[in-house]
C-alpha positions in Angstrom: -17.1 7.0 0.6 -16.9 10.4 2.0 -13.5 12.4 2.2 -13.7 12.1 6.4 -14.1 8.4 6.4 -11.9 7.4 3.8 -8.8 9.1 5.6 -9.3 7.6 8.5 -9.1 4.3 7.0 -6.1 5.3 5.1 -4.5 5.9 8.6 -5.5 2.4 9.6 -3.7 0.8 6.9 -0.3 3.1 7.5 -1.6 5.3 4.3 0.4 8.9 5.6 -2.5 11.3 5.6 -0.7 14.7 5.4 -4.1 16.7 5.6 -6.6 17.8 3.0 -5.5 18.8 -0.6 -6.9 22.1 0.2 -4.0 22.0 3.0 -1.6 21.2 0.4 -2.9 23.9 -2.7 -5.7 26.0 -1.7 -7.3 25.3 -4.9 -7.1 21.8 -5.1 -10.8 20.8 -3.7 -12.2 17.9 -2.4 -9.0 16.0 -2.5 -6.8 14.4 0.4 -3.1 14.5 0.1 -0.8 11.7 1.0 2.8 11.8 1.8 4.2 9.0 -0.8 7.6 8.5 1.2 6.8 6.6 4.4 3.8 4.0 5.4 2.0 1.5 3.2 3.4 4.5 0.3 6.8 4.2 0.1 6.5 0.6 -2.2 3.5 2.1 -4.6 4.3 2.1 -7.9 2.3 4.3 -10.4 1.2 1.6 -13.6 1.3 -1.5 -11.5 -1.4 -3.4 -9.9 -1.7 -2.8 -6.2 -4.2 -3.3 -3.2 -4.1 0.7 -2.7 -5.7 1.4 -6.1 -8.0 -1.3 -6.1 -9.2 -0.6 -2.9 -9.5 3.6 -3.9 -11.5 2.6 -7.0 -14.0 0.3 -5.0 -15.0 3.0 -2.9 -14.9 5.6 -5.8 -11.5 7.4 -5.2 -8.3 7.8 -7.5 -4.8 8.1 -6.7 -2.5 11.5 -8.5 1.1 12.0 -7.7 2.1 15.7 -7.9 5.2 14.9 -7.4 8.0 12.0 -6.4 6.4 12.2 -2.5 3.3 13.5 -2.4 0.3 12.7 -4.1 -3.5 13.8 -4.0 -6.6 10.9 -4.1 -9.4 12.3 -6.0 -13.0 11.7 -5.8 -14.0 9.8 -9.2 
């Protein structure tokens, strides 16, 4: 799934799309960088099972936190 189309269906599932990762570091490429603090984000837990990763790896994405409220999802 291209970068485009995959945030807006982030947005459609209360995923808060802050903006490109580009946005966020301007050498941080191809990513798209999610504020983990509010939305569908605020109850992810890095290591556990959850709809957000599964549904990232079936369209060929992967979830990174940078840091305790912001993360980056990467093309895989």
């Amino acid at each position: 799934m291209k970068r485009e189309a995959l945030m807006e269906h982030l947005k459609k599932i209360n995923v808060s799309v802050v903006g490109t990762s580009e946005e966020f570091a301007p050498h941080y490429k191809g990513g798209i960088w999610v504020c983990m603090e509010s939305g569908s984000m605020s109850n992810y837990r890095p290591g556990y099972e959850n709809a957000i990763d599964d549904m990232l790896t079936k369209r060929g994405w992967l979830l990174e936190n940078v840091d305790a409220g912001t993360a980056i999802i990467w093309p895989n």
